[in-house]
Every structure is written in structure tokens, then in C-alpha cells.
C-alpha positions as CSV (number, residue, x, y, z in Angstrom):
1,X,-59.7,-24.1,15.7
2,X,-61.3,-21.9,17.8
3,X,-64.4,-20.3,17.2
4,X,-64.3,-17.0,17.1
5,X,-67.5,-16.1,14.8
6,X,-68.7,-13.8,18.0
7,X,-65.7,-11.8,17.2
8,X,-67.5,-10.8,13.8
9,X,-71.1,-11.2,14.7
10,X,-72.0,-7.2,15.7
11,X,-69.7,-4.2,14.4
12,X,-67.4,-2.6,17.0
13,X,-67.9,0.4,18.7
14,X,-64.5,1.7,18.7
15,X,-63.7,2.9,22.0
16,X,-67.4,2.6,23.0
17,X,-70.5,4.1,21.2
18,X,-68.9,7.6,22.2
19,X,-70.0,10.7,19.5
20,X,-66.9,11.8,18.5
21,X,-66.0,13.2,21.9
22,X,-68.5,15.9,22.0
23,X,-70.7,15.1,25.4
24,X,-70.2,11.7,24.9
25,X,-66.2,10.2,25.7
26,X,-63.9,7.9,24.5
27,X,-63.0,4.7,26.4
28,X,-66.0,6.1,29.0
29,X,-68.2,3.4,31.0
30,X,-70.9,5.8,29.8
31,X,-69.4,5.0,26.1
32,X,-69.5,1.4,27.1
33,X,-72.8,1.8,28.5
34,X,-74.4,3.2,24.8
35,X,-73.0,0.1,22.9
36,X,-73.6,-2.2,25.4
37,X,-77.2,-1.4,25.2
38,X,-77.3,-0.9,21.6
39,X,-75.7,-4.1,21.4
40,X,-72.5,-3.5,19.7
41,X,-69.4,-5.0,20.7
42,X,-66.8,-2.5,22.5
43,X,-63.2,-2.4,21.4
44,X,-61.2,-0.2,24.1
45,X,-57.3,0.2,25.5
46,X,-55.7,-0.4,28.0
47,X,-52.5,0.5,30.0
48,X,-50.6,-0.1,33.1
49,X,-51.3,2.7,36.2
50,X,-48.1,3.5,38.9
51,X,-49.9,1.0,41.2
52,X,-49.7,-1.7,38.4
53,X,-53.5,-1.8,38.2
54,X,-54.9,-1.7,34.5
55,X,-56.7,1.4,33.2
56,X,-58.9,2.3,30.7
57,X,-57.3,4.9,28.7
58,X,-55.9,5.3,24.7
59,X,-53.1,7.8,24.9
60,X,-49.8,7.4,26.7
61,X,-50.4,11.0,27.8
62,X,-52.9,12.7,30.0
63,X,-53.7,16.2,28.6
64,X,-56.0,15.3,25.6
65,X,-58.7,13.6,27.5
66,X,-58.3,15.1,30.9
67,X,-56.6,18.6,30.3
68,X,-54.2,16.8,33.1
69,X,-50.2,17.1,32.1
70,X,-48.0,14.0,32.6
71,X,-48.0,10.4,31.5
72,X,-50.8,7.6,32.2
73,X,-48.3,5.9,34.0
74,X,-47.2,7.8,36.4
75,X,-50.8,7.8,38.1
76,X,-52.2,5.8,40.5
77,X,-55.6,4.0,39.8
78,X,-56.9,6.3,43.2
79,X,-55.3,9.3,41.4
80,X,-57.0,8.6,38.1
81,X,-60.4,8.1,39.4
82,X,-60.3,11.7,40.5
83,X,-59.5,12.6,36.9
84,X,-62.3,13.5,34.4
85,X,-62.7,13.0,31.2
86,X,-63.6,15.4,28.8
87,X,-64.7,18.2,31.8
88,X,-67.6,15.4,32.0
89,X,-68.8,13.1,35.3
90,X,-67.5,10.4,33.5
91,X,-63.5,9.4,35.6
92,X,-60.3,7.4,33.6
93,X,-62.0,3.9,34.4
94,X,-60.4,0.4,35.3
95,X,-60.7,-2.5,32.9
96,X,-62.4,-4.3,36.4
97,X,-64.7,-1.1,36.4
98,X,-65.4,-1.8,32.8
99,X,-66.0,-5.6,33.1
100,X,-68.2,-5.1,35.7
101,X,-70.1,-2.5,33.9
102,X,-70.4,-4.3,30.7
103,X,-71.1,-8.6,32.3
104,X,-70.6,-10.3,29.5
105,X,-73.8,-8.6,27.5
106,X,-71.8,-7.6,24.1
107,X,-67.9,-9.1,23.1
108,X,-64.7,-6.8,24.2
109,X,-61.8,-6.6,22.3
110,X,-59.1,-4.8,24.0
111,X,-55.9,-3.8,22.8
112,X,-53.1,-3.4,25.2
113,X,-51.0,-0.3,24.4
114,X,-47.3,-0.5,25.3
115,X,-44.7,1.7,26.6
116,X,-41.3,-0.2,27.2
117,X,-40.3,0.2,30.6
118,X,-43.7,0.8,32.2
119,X,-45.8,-2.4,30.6
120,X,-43.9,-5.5,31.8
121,X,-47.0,-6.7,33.8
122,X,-49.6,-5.7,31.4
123,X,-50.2,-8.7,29.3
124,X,-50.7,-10.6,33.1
125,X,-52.9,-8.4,34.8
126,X,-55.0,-8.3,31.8
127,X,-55.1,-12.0,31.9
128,X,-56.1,-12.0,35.3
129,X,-58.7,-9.5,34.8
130,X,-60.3,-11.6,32.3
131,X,-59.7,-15.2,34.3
132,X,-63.2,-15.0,35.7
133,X,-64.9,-12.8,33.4
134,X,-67.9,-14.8,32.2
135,X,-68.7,-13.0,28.7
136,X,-66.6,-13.1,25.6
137,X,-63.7,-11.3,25.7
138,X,-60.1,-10.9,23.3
139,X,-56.8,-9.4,23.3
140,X,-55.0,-7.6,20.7
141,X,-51.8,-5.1,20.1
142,X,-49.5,-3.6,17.6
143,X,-46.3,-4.0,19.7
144,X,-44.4,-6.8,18.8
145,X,-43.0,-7.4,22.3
146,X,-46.4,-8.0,24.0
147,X,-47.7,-10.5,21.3
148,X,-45.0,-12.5,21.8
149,X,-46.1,-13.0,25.8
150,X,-49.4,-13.8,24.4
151,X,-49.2,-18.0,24.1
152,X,-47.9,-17.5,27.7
153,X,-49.3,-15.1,29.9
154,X,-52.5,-15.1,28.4
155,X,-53.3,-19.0,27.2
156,X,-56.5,-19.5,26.4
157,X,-57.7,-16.0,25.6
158,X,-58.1,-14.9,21.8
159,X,-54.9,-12.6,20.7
160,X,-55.3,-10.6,18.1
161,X,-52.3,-8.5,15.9
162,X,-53.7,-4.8,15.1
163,X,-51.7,-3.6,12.3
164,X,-51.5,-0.9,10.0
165,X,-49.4,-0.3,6.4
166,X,-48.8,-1.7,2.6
167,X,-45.3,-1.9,2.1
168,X,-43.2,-4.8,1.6
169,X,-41.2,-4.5,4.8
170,X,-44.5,-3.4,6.9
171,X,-46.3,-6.7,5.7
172,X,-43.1,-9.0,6.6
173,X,-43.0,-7.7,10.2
174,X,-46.7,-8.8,10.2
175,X,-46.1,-12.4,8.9
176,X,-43.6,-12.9,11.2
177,X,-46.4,-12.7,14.0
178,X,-48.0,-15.3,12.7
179,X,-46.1,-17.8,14.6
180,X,-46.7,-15.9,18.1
181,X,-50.3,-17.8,18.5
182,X,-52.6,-15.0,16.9
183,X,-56.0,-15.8,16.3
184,X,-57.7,-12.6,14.7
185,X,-56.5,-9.6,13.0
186,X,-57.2,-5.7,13.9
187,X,-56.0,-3.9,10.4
188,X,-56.7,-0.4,9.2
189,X,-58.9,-0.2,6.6
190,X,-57.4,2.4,4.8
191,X,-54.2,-0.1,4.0
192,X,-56.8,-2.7,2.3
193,X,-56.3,-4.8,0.1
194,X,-52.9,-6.5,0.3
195,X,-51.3,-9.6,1.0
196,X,-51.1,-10.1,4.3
197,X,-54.7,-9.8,5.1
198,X,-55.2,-12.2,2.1
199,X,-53.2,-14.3,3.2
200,X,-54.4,-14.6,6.8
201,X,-58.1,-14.8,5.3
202,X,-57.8,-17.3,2.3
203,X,-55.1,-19.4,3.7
204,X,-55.5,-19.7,7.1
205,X,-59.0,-19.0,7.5
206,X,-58.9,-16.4,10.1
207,X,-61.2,-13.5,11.2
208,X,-60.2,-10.3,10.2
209,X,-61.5,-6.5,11.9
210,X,-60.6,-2.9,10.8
211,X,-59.8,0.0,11.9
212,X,-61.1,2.9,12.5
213,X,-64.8,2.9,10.0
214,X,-66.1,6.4,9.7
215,X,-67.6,6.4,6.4
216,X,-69.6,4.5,4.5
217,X,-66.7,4.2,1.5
218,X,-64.8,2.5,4.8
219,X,-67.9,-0.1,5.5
220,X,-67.6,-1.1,1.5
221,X,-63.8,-1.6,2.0
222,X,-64.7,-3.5,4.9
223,X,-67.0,-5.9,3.8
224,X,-65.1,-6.4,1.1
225,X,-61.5,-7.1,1.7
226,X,-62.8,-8.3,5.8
227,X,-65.1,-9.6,8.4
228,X,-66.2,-6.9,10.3
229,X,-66.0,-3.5,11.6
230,X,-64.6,-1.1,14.2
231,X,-66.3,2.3,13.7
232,X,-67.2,5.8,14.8
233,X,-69.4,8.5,14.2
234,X,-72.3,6.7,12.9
235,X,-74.9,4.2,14.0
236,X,-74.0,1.2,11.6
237,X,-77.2,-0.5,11.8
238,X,-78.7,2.6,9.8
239,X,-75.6,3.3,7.9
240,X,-75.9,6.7,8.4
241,X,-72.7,8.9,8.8
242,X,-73.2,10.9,11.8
């Protein structure tokens, strides 16, 4: 088995060691910058721009972090770097941008965010990103349909399922991952405990994040029921809710 114990070694700065958005942005190489020095591991998203480069950038939609209108990808990686982020200097980055930025001092996790029709490349080019990238790096999604070109797009690289819910049918769609190569699991804390995450855990011995941390009820969940952390809005080696 692979050993993925850097995966839960430092919490997670979810979208980078941002504050909430305030002068400080999400998915921002100055957000990257903050955990990177603080040494924090940065979990961050990704999609696919017009040009079929890969960007840096949560939502499918361009208005909440750029006041922009239209979708993410419908812009060119040229037309993006012109956008800013938050009114700040900081621009919509590249994952190369981001790599470079980042070389290998703190883990990434980065979760690929599809949209069907624009995201049939993504799982490559984030492959190929990552080829040469000398630091530690892994992959991870909710949609179904890119974990399953995981094994074969992207062999070698640590794939991780990020999940959410309780219910009976919500947990059986996440079991039935389990034969798609996964290596970690992303869940939200605020669906802890249940089976699934057991299961994975006590039975097949494998690391388990969550998602999103903001409180320090959250970090108790956490370390309970899981491995490690992916938080916000505090510094988690004080444990102090910002």
C-alpha cells in the first residue's frame, strides 16, 4: 500500500490560508503563499479554461470571486489572468502558476471540479501538470465520472473520493467507488460518523480528511471519527477560531 501518512501529517488549508475572503482570497497564490510558509498543506480546485489549460478556481461561475459574469469555462487562461480576484492584485491562477509557486514545500490536494461537457481533458492535463512536479501532491473529486478515469489517466498519483451525506443510498454510491482505485477520502465533517467512513478506516486501513473545519466542535469531530483536517478561519496550530 502506498504511503500516504504526508496526506495527514499537517492540517489543510482549505483553499489556501485565505481569511475568509476579507483581504486575503480563496484559491489565491497569495493564499497559497500564507500556508505554504506556515507550513500547512493547501487543498485547492481546479477546472478546465476555453484553451484547455487548467485553472485555479472553485466555482463553475465567475461573478462571486471576480464580479465577472459568465462561466469559468468559457475563458481563456490569457483572459483569466486579466481577471482579479476579490478587487485584489491577486489574478484567477494556473495550477502550473500554483506549482511553481508552492515547489514541493507543503502537500496539495486538489480536487478537480467537473462540468459534463467542458471537463473531458481535465483528469489528463492535471496528470500532466503533476508528471514532473517534485513535491507531494494528490487528486480528489465528488463526480463519479472523473474518479472513474482516475486508475487511467492519472496512474500513479494518489486519488481521493470527496463526499458528503448519511443516507443509505448516499453511502452506497460511495462504496461503489471503492473499486475505482481510491486511495484517501475527503468527507464532510458534518455527515460524521457513519458507515462508510468506518468502513474505509477500520477495514481497509485508509486515510480519511474533512471537510470544511471552522470550529473547534468540527476539529473534535475530526479527530475523532478521522485523520485530519481541512479548515478555515482559524490558525489550527493555536486552535483559535478566527
Amino acid at each position: 500500500m502506498t504511503d500516504l501518512s504526508w496526506l495527514t501529517a499537517r492540517p489543510i488549508a482549505h483553499r489556501g490560508l485565505h481569511d475568509l475572503n476579507k483581504t486575503c482570497w480563496e484559491n489565491t497564490l497569495t493564499a497559497f503563499e500564507r500556508a505554504a510558509g506556515r507550513g500547512y498543506a493547501i487543498e485547492c480546485d481546479v477546472h478546465l479554461t476555453a484553451n484547455g489549460d487548467v485553472a485555479v478556481f472553485h466555482d463553475d461561475v465567475l461573478n462571486r470571486l471576480t464580479g465577472t459574469d459568465g462561466f469559468i469555462w468559457q475563458r481563456t487562461t490569457r483572459e483569466l489572468a486579466a481577471l482579479r480576484v476579490g478587487g485584489t492584485a491577486d489574478h484567477v491562477p494556473t495550477l502550473a502558476e500554483m506549482l511553481k509557486l508552492v515547489d514541493g514545500r507543503v502537500p496539495l490536494v486538489i480536487e478537480l471540479k467537473g462540468i459534463p461537457g467542458h471537463d473531458g481533458e481535465l483528469v489528463e492535463r492535471v496528470a500532466a501538470a503533476l508528471r514532473n512536479y517534485k513535491g507531494k501532491a494528490a487528486i480528489m473529486s465528488f463526480d463519479h465520472w472523473l474518479i472513474r478515469d482516475f486508475s487511467r489517466q492519472a496512474p500513479g498519483i494518489p486519488a481521493g473520493l470527496t463526499a458528503w451525506g448519511d443516507l443509505d443510498h448516499e453511502l452506497e454510491a460511495h462504496f461503489s467507488m471503492l473499486a475505482h482505485g481510491i486511495s484517501f477520502v475527503s468527507y464532510s465533517v458534518t455527515h460524521l460518523p457513519n458507515r462508510f467512513v468506518s468502513f474505509v478506516r477500520d477495514k481497509l486501513a485508509m486515510p480519511v480528511i474533512t471537510w470544511t473545519v471552522r470550529d473547534q466542535e468540527a476539529v473534535r469531530t475530526t479527530f475523532a471519527q478521522a485523520d485530519q483536517m481541512t479548515f478555515e478561519g482559524f490558525d489550527p496550530d493555536a486552535l483559535a477560531v478566527a
